[in-house]
DONUKE-47232 format. One record per residue (C-alpha): residue number from 1; residue in one letter; x, y, z. Coordinates in steps of 0.2 Angstrom, whole numbers. Each point is the difference from the previous one (the first is absolute). Layout:
BEGIN
{NUM,'A',{X,Y,Z}}
...
***
This chain:
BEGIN
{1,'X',{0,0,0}}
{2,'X',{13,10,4}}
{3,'X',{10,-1,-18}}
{4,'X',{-16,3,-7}}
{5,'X',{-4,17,9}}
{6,'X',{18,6,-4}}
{7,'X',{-4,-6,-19}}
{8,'X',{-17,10,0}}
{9,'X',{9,14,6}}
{10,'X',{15,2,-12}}
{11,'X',{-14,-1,-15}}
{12,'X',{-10,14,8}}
{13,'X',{17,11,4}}
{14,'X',{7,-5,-19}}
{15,'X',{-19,4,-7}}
{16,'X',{-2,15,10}}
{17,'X',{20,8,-8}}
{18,'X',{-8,-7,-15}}
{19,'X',{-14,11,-2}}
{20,'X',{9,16,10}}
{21,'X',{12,1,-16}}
{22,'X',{-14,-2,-13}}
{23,'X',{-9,13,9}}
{24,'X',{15,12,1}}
{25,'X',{8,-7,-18}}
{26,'X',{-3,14,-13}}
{27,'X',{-9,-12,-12}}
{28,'X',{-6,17,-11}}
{29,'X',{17,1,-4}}
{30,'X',{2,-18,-5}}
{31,'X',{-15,1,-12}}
{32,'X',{3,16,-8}}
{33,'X',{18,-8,-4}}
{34,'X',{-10,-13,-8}}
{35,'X',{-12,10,-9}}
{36,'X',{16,10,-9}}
{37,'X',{10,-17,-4}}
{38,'X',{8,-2,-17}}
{39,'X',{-13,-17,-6}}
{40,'X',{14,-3,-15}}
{41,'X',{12,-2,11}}
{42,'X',{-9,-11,11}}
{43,'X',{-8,-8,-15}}
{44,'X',{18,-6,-7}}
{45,'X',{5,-4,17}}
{46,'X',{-14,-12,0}}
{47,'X',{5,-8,-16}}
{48,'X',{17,-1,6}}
{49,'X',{-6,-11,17}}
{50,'X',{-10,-12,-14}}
{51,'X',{14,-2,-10}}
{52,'X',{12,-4,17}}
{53,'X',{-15,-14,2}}
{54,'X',{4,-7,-15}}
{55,'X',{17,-2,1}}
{56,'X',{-2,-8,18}}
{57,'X',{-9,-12,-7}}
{58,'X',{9,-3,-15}}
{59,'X',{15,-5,10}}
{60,'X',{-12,-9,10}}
{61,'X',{-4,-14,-14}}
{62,'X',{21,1,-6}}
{63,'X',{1,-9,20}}
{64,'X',{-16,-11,-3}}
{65,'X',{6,-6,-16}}
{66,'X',{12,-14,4}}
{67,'X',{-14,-10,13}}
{68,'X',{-16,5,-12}}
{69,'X',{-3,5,-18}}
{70,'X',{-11,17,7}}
{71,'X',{-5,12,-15}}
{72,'X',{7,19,-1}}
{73,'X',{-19,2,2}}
{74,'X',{-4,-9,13}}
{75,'X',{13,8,11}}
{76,'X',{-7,17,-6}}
{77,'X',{-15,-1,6}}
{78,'X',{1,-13,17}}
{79,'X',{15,17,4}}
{80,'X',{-13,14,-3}}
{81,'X',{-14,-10,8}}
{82,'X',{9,-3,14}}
{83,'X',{5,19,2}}
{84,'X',{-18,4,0}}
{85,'X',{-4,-12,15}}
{86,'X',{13,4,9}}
{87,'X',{-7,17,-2}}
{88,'X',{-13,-2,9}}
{89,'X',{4,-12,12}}
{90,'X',{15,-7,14}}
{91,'X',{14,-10,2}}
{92,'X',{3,-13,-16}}
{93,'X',{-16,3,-8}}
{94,'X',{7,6,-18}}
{95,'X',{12,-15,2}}
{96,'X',{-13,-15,1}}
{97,'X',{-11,11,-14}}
{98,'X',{16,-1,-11}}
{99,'X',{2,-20,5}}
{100,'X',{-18,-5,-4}}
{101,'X',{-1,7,-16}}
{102,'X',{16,-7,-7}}
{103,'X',{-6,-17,9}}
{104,'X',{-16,2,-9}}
{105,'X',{5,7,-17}}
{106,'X',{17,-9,-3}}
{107,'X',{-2,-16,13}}
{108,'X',{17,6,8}}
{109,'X',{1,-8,16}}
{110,'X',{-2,9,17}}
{111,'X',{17,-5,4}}
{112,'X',{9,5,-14}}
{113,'X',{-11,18,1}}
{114,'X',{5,2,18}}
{115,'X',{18,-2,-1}}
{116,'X',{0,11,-17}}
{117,'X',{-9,15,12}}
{118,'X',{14,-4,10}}
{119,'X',{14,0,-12}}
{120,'X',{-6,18,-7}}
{121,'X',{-1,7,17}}
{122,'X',{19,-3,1}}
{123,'X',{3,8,-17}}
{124,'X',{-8,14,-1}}
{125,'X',{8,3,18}}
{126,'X',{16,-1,-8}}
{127,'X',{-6,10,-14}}
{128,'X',{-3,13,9}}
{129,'X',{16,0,8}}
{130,'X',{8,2,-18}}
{131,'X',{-12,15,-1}}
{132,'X',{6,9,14}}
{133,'X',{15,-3,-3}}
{134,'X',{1,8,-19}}
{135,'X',{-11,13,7}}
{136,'X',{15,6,11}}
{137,'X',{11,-1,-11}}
{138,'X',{-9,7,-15}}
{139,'X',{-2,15,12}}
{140,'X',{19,0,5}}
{141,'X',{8,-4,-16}}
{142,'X',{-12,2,-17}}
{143,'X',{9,-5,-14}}
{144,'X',{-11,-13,-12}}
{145,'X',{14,-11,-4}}
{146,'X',{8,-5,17}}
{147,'X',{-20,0,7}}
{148,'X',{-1,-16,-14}}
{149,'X',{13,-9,5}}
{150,'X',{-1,2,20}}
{151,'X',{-19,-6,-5}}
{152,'X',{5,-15,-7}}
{153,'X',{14,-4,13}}
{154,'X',{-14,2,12}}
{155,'X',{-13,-10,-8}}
{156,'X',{14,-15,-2}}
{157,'X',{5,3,20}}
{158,'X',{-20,-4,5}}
{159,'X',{-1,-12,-11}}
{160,'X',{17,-7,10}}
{161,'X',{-8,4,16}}
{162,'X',{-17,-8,-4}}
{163,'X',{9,-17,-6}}
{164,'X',{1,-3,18}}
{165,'X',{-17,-3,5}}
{166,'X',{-2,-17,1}}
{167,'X',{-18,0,-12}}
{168,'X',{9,11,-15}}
{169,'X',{16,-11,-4}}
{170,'X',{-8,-10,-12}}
{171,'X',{-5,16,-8}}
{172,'X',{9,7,-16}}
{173,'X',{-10,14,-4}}
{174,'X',{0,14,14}}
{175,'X',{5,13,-10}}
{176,'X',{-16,2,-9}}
{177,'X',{-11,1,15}}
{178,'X',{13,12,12}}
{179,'X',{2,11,-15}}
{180,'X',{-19,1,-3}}
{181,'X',{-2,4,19}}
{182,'X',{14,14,0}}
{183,'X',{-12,8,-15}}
{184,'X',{-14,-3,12}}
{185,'X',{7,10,14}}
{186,'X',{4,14,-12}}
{187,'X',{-15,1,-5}}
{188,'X',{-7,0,17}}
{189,'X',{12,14,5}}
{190,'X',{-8,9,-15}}
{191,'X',{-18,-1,6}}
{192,'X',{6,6,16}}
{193,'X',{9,13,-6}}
{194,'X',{-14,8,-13}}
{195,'X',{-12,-4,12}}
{196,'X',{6,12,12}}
{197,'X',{6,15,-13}}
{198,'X',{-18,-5,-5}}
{199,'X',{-6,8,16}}
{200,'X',{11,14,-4}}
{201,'X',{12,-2,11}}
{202,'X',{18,2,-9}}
{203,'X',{10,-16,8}}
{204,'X',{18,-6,-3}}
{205,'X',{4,-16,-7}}
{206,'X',{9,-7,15}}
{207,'X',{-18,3,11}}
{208,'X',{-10,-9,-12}}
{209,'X',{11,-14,3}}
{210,'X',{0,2,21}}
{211,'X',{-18,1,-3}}
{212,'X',{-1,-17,-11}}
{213,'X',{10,-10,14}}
{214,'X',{-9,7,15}}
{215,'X',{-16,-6,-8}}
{216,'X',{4,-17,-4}}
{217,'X',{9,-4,17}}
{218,'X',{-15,8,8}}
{219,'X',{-11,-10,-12}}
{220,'X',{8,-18,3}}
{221,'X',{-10,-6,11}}
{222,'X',{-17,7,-10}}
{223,'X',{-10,3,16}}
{224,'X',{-13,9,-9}}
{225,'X',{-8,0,-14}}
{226,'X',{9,5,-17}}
{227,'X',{13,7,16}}
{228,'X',{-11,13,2}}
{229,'X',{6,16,12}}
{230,'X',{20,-9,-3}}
{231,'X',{4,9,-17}}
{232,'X',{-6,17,6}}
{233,'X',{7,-3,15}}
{234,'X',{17,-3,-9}}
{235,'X',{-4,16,-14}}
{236,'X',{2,10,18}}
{237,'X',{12,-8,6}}
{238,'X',{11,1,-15}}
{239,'X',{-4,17,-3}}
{240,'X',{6,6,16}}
{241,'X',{19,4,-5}}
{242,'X',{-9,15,-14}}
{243,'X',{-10,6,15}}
{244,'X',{-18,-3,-11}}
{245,'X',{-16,4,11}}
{246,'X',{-6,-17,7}}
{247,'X',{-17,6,-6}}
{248,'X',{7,1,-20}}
{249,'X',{11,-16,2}}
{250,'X',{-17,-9,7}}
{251,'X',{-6,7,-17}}
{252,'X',{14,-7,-11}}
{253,'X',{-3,-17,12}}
{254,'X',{-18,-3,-3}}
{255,'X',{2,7,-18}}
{256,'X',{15,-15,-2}}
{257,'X',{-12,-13,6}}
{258,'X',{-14,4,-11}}
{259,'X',{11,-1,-16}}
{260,'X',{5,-19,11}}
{261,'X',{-15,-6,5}}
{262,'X',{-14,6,-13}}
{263,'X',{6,-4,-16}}
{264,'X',{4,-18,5}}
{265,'X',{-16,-4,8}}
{266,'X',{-8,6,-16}}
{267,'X',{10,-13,-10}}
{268,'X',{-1,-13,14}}
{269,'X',{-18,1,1}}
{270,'X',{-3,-1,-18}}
{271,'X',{14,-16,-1}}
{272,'X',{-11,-10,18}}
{273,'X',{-17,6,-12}}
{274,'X',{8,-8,-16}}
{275,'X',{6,-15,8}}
{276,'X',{-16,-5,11}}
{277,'X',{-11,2,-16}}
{278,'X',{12,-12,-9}}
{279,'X',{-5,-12,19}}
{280,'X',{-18,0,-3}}
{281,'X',{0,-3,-17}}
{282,'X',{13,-14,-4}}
{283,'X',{-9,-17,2}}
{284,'X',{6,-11,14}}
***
């Protein structure tokens, strides 16, 4: 009983700071931010966040392809479902959406779908790594020609690196996965990036990036739907160092997850919509 009191009363102190910010938090600035945002921006920003998607899941099917012969398509469509229900709901949602439908569409086995999730996560981590690390040196030292070479130095090191895990040694075809990631992380880094200028809001390069990694180690666990309240959260955060207004960096936050979350749940719903017509109507 006691434990329980104690709970009852932190959730009644954490709702009671919750809503003396809202009432305090100058939301007319936020929306008027909102109401003057550059939509082209934003608009190619949101293209930039689908074509990431793509590439994820391109690289994706590379790692499925030596345990099960999944189409380009399938893998498409079971990553951008996916996005969509992990969009809306917790934890490994958006996970078991994309291992059903390649399960049901392409008969690869739960097994070999699960360990493939597995093996990406490790790549792209590693991809973004070879991100970050270009993105410094691109900043310190821009010359094309040695960016090139120190790209592909890096991309043999992680494939090095990633010969190491147990699971990936009988693998011989990392590069095509790691360097479709480290194109998904730049693409990524530019939805973050125009999304926030598209709040008007003149950012640096290097913040965008901060504001990338705060959001997706904020977002690891995916406590809430679509990690909703963690990207603006890391928009503020990030944007701290320029000294933007927290009520202007909410703005750019809430703008950045829109461009995220909405046009992937459009193209999600239509893909569930699409497939569960194709359920009901095939014989058994």
């Amino acid at each position: 009983m006691r434990g329980r009191w104690w709970t009852r009363l932190g959730g009644a102190v954490a709702l009671a700071v919750t809503l003396c910010f809202a009432a305090h938090f100058p939301w007319r600035d936020t929306w008027s931010v909102l109401a003057g945002a550059d939509w082209t921006l934003l608009a190619a920003a949101g293209g930039l966040n689908l074509l990431s998607l793509a590439a994820k899941a391109w690289a994706w099917q590379l790692l499925l392809l030596p345990a099960a012969q999944v189409r380009w398509r399938t893998a498409q469509e079971a990553v951008f479902t996916g996005a969509a229900v992990g969009a809306v709901g917790v934890g490994v949602s958006g996970e078991a959406a994309r291992l059903h439908l390649v399960g049901r569409r392409d008969g690869v086995s739960a097994a070999a779908a699960l360990q493939s999730i597995v093996t990406s996560r490790v790549v792209e981590a590693a991809a973004l790594g070879l991100f970050l690390v270009t993105a410094v040196l691109a900043v310190a030292a821009p010359d094309t020609r040695r960016l090139v070479l120190l790209g592909a130095g890096l991309l043999a090191a992680g494939i090095a690196l990633l010969r190491w895990v147990p699971w990936l040694r009988p693998r011989v075809r990392l590069a095509g996965p790691i360097a479709l990631n480290v194109a998904g992380w730049a693409l990524q880094w530019g939805t973050y990036h125009w999304s926030i200028a598209g709040a008007r809001i003149a950012v640096a390069p290097s913040l965008s990036v901060l504001v990338l990694v705060l959001a997706n180690v904020g977002g690891i666990l995916r406590l809430t739907p679509g990690n909703l309240g963690i990207v603006p959260g890391a928009v503020i955060l990030g944007l701290r160092p320029a000294r933007v207004p927290v009520a202007r960096a909410l703005a750019a936050g809430l703008a950045l997850q829109a461009v995220q979350v909405l046009p992937v749940l459009v193209i999600g719903l239509a893909l569930l919509g699409r497939h569960g017509m194709k359920t009901r109507t095939t014989p058994p």
